[in-house]
Biotite code that builds the C-alpha atoms (Angstrom):
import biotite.structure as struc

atoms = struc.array([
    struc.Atom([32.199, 51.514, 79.813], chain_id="A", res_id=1, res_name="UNK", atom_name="CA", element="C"),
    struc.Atom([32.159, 50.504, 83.339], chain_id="A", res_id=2, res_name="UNK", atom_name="CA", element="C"),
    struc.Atom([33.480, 47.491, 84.200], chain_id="A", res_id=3, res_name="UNK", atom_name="CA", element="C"),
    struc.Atom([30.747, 45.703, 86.165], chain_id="A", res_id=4, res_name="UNK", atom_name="CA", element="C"),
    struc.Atom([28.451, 47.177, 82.762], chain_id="A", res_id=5, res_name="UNK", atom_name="CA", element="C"),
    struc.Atom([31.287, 45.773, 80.519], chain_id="A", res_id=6, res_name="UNK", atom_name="CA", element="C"),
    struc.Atom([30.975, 42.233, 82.414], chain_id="A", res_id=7, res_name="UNK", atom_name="CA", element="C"),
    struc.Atom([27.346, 41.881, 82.679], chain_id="A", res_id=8, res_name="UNK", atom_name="CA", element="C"),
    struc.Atom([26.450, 42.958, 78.971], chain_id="A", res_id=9, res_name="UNK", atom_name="CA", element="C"),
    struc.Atom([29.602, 40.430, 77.826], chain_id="A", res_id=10, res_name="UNK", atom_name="CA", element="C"),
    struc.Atom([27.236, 37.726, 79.320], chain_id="A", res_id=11, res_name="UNK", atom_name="CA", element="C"),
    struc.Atom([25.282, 37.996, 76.364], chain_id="A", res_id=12, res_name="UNK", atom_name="CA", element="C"),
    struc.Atom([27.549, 37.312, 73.549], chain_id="A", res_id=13, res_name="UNK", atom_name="CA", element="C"),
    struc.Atom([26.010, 37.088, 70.172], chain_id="A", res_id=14, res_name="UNK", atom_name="CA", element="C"),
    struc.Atom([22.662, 35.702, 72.275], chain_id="A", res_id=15, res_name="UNK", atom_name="CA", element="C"),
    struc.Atom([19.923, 37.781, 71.084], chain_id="A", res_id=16, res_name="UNK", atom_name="CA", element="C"),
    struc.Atom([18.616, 40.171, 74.205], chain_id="A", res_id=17, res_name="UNK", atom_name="CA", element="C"),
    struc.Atom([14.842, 39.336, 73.624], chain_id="A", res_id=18, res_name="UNK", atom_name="CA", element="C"),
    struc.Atom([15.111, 35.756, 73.622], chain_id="A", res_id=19, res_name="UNK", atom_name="CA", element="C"),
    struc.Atom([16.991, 35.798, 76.792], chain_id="A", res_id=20, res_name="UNK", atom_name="CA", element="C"),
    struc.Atom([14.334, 38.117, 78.801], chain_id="A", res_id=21, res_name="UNK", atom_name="CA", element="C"),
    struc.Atom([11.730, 35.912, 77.582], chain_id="A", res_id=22, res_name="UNK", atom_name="CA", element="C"),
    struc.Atom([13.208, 32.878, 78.975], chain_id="A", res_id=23, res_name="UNK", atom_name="CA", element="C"),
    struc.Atom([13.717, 34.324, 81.621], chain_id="A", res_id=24, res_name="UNK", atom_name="CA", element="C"),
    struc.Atom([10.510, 33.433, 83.703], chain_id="A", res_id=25, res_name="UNK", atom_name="CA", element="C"),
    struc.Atom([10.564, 29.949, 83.299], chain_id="A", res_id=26, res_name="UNK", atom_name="CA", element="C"),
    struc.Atom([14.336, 29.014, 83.956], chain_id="A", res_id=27, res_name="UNK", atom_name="CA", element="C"),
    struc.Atom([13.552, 30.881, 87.069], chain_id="A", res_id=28, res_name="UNK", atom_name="CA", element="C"),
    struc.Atom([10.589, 29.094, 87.864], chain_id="A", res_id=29, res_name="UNK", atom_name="CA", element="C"),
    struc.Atom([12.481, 25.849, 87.270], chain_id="A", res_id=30, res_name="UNK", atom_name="CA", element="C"),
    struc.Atom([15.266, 26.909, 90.038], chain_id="A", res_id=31, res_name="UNK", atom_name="CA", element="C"),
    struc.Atom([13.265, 28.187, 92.383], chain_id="A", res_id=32, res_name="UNK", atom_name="CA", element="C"),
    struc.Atom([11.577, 24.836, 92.727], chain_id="A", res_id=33, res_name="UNK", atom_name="CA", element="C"),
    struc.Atom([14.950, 22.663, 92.246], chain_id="A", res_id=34, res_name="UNK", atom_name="CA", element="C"),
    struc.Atom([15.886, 24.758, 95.215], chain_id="A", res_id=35, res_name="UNK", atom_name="CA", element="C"),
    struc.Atom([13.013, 24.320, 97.539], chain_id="A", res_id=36, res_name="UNK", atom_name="CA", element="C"),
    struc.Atom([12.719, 25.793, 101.097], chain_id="A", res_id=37, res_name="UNK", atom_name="CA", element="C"),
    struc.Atom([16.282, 24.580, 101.694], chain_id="A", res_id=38, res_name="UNK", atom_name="CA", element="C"),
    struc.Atom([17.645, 25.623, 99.031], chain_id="A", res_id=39, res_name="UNK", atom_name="CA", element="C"),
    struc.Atom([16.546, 28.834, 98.847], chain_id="A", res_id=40, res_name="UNK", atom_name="CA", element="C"),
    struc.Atom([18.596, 29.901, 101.980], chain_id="A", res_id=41, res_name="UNK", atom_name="CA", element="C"),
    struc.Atom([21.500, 28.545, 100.052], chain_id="A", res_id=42, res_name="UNK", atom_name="CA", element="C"),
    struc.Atom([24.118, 31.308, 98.737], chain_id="A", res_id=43, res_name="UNK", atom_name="CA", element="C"),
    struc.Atom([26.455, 30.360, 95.917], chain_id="A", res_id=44, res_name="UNK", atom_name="CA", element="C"),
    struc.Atom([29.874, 31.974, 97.721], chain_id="A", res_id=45, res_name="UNK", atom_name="CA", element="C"),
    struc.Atom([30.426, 32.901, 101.813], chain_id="A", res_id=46, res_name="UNK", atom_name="CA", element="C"),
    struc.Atom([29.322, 36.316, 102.161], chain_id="A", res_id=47, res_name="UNK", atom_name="CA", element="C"),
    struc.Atom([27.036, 36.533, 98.678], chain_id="A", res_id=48, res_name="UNK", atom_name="CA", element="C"),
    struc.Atom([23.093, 36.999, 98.723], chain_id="A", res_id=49, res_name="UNK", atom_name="CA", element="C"),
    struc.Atom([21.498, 33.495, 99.123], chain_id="A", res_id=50, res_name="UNK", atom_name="CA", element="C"),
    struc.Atom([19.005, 32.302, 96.337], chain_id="A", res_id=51, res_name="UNK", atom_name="CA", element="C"),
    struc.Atom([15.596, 33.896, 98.288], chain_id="A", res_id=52, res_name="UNK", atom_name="CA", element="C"),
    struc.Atom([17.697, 37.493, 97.787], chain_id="A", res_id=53, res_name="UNK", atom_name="CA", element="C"),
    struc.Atom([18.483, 36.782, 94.599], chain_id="A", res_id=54, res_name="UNK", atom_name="CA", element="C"),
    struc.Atom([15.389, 35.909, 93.563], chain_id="A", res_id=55, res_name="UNK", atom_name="CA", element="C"),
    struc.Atom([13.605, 38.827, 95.465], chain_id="A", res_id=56, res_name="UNK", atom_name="CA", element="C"),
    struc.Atom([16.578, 41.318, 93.748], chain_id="A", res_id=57, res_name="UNK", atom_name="CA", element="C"),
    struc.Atom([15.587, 39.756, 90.366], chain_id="A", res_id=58, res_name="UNK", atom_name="CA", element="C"),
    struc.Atom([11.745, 41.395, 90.985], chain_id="A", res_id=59, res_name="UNK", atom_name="CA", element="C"),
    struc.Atom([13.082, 44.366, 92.263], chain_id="A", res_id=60, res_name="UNK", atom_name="CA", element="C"),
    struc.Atom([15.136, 44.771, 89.241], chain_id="A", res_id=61, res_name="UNK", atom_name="CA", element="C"),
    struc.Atom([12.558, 44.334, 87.251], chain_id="A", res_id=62, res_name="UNK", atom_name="CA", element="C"),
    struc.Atom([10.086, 46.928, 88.825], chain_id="A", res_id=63, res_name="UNK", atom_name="CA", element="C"),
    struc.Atom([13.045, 49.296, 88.547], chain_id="A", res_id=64, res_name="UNK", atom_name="CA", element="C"),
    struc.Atom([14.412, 48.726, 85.228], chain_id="A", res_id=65, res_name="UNK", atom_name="CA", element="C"),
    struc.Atom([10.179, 48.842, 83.917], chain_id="A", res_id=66, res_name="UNK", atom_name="CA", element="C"),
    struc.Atom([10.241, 52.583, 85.407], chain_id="A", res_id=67, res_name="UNK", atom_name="CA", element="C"),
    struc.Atom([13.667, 53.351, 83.989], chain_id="A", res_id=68, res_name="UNK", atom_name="CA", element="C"),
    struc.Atom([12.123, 52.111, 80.224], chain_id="A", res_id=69, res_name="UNK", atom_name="CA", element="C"),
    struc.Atom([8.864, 53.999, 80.418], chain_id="A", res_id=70, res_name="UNK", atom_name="CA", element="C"),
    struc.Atom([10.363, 57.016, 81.482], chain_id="A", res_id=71, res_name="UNK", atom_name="CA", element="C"),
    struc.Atom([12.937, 56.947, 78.796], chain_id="A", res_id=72, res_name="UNK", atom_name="CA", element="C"),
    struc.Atom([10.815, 56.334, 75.746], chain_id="A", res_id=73, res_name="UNK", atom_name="CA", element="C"),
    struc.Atom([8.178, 59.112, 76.992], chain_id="A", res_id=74, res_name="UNK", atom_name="CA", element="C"),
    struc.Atom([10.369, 61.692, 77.628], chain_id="A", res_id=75, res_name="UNK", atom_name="CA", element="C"),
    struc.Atom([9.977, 64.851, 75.884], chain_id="A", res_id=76, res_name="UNK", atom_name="CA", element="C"),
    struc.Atom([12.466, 64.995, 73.110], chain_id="A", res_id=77, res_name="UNK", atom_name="CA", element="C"),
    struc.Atom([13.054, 68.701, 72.999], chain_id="A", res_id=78, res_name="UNK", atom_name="CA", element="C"),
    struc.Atom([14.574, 67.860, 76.490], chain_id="A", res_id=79, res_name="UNK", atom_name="CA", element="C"),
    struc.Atom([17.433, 66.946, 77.978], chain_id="A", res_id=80, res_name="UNK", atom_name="CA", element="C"),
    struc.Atom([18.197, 63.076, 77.743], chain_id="A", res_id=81, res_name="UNK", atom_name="CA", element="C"),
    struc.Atom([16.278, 61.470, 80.737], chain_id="A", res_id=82, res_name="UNK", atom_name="CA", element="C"),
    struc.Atom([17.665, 61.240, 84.161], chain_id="A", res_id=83, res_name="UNK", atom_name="CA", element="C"),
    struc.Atom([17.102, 57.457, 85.465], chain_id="A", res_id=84, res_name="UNK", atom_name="CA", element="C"),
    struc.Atom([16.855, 56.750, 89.569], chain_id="A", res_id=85, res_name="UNK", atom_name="CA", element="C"),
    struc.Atom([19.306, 54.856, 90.666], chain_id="A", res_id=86, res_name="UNK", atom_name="CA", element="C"),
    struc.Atom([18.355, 52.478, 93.178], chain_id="A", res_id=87, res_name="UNK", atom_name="CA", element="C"),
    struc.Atom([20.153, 51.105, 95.829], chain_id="A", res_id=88, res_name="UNK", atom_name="CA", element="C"),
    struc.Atom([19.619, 46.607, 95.286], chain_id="A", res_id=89, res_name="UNK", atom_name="CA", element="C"),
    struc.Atom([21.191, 46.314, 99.174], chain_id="A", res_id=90, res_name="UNK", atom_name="CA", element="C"),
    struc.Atom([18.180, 48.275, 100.792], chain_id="A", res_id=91, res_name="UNK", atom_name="CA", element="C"),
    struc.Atom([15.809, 46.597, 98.318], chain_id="A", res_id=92, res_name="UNK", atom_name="CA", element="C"),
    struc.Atom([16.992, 43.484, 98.756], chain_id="A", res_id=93, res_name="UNK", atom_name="CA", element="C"),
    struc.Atom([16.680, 43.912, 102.529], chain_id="A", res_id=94, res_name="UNK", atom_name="CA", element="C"),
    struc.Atom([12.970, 44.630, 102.376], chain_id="A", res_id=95, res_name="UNK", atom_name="CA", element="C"),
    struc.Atom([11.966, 42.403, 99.867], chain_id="A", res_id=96, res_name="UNK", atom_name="CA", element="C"),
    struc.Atom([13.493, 38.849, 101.236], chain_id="A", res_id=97, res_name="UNK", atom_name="CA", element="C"),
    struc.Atom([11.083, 38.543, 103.965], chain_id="A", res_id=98, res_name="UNK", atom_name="CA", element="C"),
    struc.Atom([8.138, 38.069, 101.602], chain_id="A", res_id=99, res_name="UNK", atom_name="CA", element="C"),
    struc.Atom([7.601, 34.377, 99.531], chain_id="A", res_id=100, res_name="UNK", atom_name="CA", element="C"),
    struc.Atom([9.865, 33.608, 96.870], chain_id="A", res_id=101, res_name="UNK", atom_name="CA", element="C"),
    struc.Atom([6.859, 32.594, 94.683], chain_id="A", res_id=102, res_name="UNK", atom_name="CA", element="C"),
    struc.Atom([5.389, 35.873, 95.248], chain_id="A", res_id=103, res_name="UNK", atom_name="CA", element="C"),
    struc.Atom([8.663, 37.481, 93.552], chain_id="A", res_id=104, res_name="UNK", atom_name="CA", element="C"),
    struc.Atom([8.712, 35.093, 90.728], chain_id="A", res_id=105, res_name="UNK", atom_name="CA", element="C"),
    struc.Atom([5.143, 35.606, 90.069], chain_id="A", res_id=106, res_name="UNK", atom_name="CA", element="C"),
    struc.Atom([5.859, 39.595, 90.313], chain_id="A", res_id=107, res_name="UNK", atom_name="CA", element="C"),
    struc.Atom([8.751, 38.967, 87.933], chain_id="A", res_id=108, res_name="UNK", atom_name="CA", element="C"),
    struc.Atom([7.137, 37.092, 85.485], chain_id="A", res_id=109, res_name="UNK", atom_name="CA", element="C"),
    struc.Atom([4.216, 39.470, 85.418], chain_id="A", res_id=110, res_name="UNK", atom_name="CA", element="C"),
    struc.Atom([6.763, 42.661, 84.893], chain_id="A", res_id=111, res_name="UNK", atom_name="CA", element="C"),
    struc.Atom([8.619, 40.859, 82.440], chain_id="A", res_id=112, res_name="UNK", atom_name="CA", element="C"),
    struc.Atom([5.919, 40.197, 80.480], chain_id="A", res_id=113, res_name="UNK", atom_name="CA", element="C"),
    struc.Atom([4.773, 43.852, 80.580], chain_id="A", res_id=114, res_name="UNK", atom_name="CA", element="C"),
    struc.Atom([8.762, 44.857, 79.675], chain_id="A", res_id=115, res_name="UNK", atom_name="CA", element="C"),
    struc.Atom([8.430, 42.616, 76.452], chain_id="A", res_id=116, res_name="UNK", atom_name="CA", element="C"),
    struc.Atom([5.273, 43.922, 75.239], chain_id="A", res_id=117, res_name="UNK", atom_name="CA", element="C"),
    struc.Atom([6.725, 47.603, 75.483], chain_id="A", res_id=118, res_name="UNK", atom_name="CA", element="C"),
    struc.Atom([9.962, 46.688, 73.654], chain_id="A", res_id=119, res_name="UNK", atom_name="CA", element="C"),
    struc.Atom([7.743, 45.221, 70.851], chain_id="A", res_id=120, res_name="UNK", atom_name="CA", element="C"),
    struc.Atom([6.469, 48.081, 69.883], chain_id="A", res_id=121, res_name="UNK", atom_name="CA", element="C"),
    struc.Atom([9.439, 50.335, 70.006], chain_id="A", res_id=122, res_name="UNK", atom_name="CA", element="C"),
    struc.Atom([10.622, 52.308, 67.094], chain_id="A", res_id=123, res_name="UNK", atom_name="CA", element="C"),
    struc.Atom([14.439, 52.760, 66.089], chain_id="A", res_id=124, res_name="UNK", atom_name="CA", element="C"),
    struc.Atom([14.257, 56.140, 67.562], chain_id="A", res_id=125, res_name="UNK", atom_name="CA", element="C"),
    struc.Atom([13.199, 54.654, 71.315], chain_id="A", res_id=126, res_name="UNK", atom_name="CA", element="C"),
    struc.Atom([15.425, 52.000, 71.107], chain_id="A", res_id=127, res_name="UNK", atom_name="CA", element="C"),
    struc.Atom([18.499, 54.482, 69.959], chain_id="A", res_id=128, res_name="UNK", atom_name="CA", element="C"),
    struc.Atom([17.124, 57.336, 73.133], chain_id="A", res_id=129, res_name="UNK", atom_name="CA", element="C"),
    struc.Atom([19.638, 58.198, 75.385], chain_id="A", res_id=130, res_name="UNK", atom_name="CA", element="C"),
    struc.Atom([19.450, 57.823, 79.183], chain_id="A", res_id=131, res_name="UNK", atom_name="CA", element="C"),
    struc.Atom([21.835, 59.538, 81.477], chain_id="A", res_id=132, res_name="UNK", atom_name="CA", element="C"),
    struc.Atom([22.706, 57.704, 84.451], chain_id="A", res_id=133, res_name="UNK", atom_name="CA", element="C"),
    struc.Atom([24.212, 59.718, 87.542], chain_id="A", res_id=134, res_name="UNK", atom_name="CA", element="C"),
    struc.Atom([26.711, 56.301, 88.168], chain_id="A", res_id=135, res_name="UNK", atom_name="CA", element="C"),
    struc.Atom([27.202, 54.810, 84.608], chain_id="A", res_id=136, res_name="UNK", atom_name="CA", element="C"),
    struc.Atom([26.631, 57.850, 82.581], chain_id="A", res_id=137, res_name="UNK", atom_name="CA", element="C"),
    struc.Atom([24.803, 57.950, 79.202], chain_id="A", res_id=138, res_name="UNK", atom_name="CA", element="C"),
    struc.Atom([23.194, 55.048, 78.093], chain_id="A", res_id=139, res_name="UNK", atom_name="CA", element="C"),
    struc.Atom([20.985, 54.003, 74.786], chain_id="A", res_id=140, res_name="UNK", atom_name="CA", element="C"),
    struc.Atom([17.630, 52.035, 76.111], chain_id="A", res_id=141, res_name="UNK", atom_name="CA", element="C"),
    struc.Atom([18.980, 48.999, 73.484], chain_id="A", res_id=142, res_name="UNK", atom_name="CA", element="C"),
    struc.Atom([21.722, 49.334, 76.100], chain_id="A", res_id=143, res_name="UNK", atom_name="CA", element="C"),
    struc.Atom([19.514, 49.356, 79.085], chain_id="A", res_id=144, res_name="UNK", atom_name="CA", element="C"),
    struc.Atom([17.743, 46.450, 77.566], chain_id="A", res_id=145, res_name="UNK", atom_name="CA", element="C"),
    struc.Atom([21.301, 44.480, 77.025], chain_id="A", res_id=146, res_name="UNK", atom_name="CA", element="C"),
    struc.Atom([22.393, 44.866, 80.197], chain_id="A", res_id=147, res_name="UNK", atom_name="CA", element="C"),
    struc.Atom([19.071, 43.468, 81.542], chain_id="A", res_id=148, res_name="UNK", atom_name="CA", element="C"),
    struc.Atom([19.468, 40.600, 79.534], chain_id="A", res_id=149, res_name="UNK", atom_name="CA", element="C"),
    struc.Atom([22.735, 39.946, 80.967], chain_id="A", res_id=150, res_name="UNK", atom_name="CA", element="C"),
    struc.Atom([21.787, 40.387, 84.282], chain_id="A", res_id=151, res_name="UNK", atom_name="CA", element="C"),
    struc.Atom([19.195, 37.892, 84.074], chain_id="A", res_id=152, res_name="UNK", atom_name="CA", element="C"),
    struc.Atom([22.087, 35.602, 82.877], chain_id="A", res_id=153, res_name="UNK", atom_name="CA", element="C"),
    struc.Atom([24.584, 36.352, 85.627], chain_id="A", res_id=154, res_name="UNK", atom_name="CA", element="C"),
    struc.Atom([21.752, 35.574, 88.399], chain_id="A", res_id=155, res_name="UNK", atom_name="CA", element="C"),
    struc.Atom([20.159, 32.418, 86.814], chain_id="A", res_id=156, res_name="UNK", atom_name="CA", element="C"),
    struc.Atom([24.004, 30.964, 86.730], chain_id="A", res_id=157, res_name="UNK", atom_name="CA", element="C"),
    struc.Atom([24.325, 32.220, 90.678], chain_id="A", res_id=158, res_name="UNK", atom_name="CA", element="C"),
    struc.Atom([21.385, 30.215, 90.751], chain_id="A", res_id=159, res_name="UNK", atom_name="CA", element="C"),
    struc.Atom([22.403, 27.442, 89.145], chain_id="A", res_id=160, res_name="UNK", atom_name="CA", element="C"),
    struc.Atom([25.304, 27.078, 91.229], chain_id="A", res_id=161, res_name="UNK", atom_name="CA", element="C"),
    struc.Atom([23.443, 26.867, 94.549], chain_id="A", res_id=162, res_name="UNK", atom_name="CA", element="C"),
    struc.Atom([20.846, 24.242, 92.618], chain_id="A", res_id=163, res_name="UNK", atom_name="CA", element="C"),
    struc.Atom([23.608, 22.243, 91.463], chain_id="A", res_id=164, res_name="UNK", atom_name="CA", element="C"),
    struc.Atom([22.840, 22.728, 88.270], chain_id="A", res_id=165, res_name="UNK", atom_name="CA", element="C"),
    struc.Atom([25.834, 23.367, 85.493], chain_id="A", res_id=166, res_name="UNK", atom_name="CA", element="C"),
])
């Protein structure tokens, strides 16, 4: 496994994937507005995204990874395994940190909520189907869905950081 992959998905631990997108929203809701204005210009390291990118990349993620799922589970399974789009979070990022942070946490929430429902009704068989990604290689969807989970983890503790918050 990669090791960015490896360190992300470790964020997890034996924290169950679901629960941690679905608590998502609010704990970013609750740092965004810690933050404020100020705060939001904030990064958590010299030369690392400040909180308004952050937030914005968390969206974008998001939008992404809800393309990435659909296509997966409604691929034709006499095909090859699905090819995801990578996507490249700099050039994103640079187009989507002009616009209002709430706007991106409203966005996220709404995707998120739209993720969750589709992962409730998956069977074993979409949560087992294979993705191939052109930089990370194959990948399950319960994989896809891990790492998400840990993502949301490593950015809410970036967060954190530039909040004060431990």
């Amino acid at each position: 496994m990669d090791p960015y992959l490896r360190r992300i998905v470790s964020r997890l631990g034996s924290l169950d994937p679901i629960e941690v997108l679905a608590s998502t929203p609010t704990a970013l809701e609750v740092l965004v507005a810690r933050l404020g204005d100020v705060g939001l210009d904030d990064s958590y390291a010299p030369g690392k995204w400040p909180a308004r990118t952050i937030v914005a990349h968390l969206a974008d993620t998001e939008l992404g990874m809800a393309f990435r799922f659909r296509q997966a589970v409604t691929a034709p399974p006499d095909e090859a395994p699905h090819a995801a789009q990578p996507f490249d979070q700099d050039a994103w990022a640079a187009r989507s940190t002009a616009a209002d942070p709430s706007l991106a946490v409203d966005a996220f929430r709404a995707l998120r909520a739209w993720n969750i429902a589709l992962f409730t009704g998956f069977s074993l068989d979409d949560w087992t189907t294979d993705v191939f990604h052109p930089e990370r290689g194959f990948e399950s969807v319960d994989a896809m869905v891990r790492f998400l989970a840990g993502h949301d983890l490593n950015h809410l503790d970036q967060l954190a950081a530039i909040a004060g918050v431990s």
